[in-house]
C-alpha positions in Angstrom: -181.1 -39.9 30.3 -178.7 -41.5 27.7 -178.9 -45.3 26.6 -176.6 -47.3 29.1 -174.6 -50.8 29.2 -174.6 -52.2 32.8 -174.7 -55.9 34.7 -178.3 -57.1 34.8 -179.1 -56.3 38.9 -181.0 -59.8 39.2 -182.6 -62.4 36.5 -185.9 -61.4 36.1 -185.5 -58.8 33.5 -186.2 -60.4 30.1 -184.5 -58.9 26.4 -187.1 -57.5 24.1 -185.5 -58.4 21.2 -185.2 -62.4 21.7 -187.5 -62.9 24.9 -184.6 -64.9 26.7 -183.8 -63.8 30.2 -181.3 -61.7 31.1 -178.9 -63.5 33.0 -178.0 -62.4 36.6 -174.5 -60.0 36.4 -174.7 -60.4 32.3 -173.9 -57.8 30.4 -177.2 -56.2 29.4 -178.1 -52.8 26.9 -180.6 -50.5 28.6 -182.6 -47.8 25.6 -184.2 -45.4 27.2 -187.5 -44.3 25.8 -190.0 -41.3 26.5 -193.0 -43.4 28.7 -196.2 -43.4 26.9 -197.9 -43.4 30.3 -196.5 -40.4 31.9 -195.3 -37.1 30.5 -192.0 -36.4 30.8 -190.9 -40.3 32.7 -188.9 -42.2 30.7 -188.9 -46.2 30.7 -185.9 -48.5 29.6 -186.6 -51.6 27.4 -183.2 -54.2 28.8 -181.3 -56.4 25.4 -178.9 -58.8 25.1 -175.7 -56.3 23.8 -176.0 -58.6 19.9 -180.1 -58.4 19.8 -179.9 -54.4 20.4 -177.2 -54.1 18.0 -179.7 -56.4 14.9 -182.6 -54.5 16.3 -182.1 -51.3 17.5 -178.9 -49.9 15.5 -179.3 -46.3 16.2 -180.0 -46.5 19.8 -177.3 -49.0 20.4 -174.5 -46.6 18.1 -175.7 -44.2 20.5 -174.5 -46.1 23.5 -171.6 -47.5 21.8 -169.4 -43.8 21.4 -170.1 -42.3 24.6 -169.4 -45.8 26.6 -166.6 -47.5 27.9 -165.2 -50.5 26.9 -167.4 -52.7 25.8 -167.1 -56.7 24.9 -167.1 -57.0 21.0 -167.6 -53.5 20.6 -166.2 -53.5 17.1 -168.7 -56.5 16.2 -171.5 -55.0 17.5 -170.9 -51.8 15.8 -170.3 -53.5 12.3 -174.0 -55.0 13.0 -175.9 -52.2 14.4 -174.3 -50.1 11.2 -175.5 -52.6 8.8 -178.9 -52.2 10.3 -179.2 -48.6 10.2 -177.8 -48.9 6.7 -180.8 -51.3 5.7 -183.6 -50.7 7.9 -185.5 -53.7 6.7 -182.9 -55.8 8.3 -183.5 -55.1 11.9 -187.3 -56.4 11.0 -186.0 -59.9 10.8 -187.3 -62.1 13.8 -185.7 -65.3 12.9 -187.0 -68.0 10.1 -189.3 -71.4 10.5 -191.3 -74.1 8.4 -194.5 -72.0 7.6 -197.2 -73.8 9.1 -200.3 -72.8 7.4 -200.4 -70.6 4.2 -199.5 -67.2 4.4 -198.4 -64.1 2.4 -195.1 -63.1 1.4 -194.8 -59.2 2.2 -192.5 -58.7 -0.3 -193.7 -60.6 -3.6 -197.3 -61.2 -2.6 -197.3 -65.0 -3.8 -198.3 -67.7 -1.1 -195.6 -69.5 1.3 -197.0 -73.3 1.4 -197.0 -75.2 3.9 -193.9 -76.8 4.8 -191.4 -74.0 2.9 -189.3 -71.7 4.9 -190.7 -68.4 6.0 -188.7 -65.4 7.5 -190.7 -64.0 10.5 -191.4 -60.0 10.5 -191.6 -57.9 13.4 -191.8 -53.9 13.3 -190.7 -51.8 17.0 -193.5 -49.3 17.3 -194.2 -47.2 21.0 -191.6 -49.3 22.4 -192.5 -53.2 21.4 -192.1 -55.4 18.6 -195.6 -56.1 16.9 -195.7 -59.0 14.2 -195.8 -58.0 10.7 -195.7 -60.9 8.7 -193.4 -63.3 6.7 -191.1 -63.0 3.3 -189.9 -66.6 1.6 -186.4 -67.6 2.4 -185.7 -66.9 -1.4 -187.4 -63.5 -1.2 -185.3 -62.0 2.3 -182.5 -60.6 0.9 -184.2 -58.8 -1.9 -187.5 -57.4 0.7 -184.2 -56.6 3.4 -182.0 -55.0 0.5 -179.4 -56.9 1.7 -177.8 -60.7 1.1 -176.2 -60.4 5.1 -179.1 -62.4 6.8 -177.9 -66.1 7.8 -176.4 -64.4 11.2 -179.9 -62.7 11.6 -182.2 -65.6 10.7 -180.1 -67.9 13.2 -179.8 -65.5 16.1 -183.7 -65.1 16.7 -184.7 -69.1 16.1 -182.9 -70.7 18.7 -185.9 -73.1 18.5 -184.3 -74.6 15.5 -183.1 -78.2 15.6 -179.2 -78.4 14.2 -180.6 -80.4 11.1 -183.0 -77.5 10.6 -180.5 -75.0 10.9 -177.8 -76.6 8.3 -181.3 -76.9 5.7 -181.9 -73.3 6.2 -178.1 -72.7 5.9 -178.1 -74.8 2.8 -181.3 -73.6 0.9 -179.9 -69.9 1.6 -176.8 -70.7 0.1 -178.6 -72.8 -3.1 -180.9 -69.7 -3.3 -177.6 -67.2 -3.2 -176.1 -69.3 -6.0 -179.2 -69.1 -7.9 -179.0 -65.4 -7.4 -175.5 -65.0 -8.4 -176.5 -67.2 -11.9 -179.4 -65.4 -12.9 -177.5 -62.1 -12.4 -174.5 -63.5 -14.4 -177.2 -64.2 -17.0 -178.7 -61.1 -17.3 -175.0 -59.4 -17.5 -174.3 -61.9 -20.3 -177.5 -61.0 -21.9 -177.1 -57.3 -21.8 -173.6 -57.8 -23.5 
């Protein structure tokens, strides 16, 4: 059976990609998946239309040219392209204040205590297991890609507003940074 796009039937489903309910009549993205349990079932693992298109591109692209019309089909598109254009990117499970010390998956140096840390998540036999945390200054380069603000914000609704304009403003101070050192090196080659 194809992916689908229908109204949620009641509230108790919950999206797999966020963890927030599906709303009752709400727009909801169904990917239909082989069940491990039984050969030859299939089971269907319900998304918010946005978290399907940051974390499952290609299933949601799928959906997208054989359906209907969809709301922000266009947007969702752009997104779930993006995603299957950088893979790394639909690992991102939103950002917070590391709260112990941990590794940085793509440099290997400690994130302190205190610094911002982008959670990790890989989708393997149909769930989203943890796989660990890059620094804020370190995301775009591990995600091969500087598009992650959108990403970062979508899955850490948790964040306070002044925690979310001093993520927005170190990304931005880290992208300048970026933007000087590669100036640099241009300037340097010359």
């Amino acid at each position: 059976m194809p992916h689908v796009f229908e109204p949620a039937a009641s509230g108790r489903s919950k999206c797999r990609g966020c963890g927030r309910a599906l709303q009752r009549g709400e727009l909801r993205f169904g990917e239909r998946l082989p069940s491990p349990f039984a050969e030859g079932a299939e089971i269907t693992l319900w998304f918010h239309p946005l978290c399907a298109a940051y974390k499952r591109g290609e299933a949601l692209l799928e959906a997208l040219a054989t359906a209907g019309a969809i709301a922000d089909a266009d947007k969702l598109h752009a997104i779930a392209s993006a995603g299957v254009a950088q893979p790394r990117l639909a690992r991102i499970d939103g950002a917070e204040r590391a709260k112990g010390v941990a590794t940085c998956r793509h440099c290997r140096a400690p994130i302190t205590k205190g610094a911002w840390r982008i959670r990790m998540t890989l989708f393997d036999e149909g769930m989203f297991s943890p796989l660990g945390f890059v620094h804020l200054e370190c995301g775009a380069g591990y995600c091969e890609s500087g598009d992650i603000l959108a990403r970062l914000l979508h899955f850490a609704p948790d964040l306070s507003d002044e925690d979310r304009v001093a993520l927005m403003a170190d990304l931005d101070a880290q992208d300048a940074n970026d933007a000087k050192e590669a100036k640099d090196a241009k300037d340097a080659k010359e």
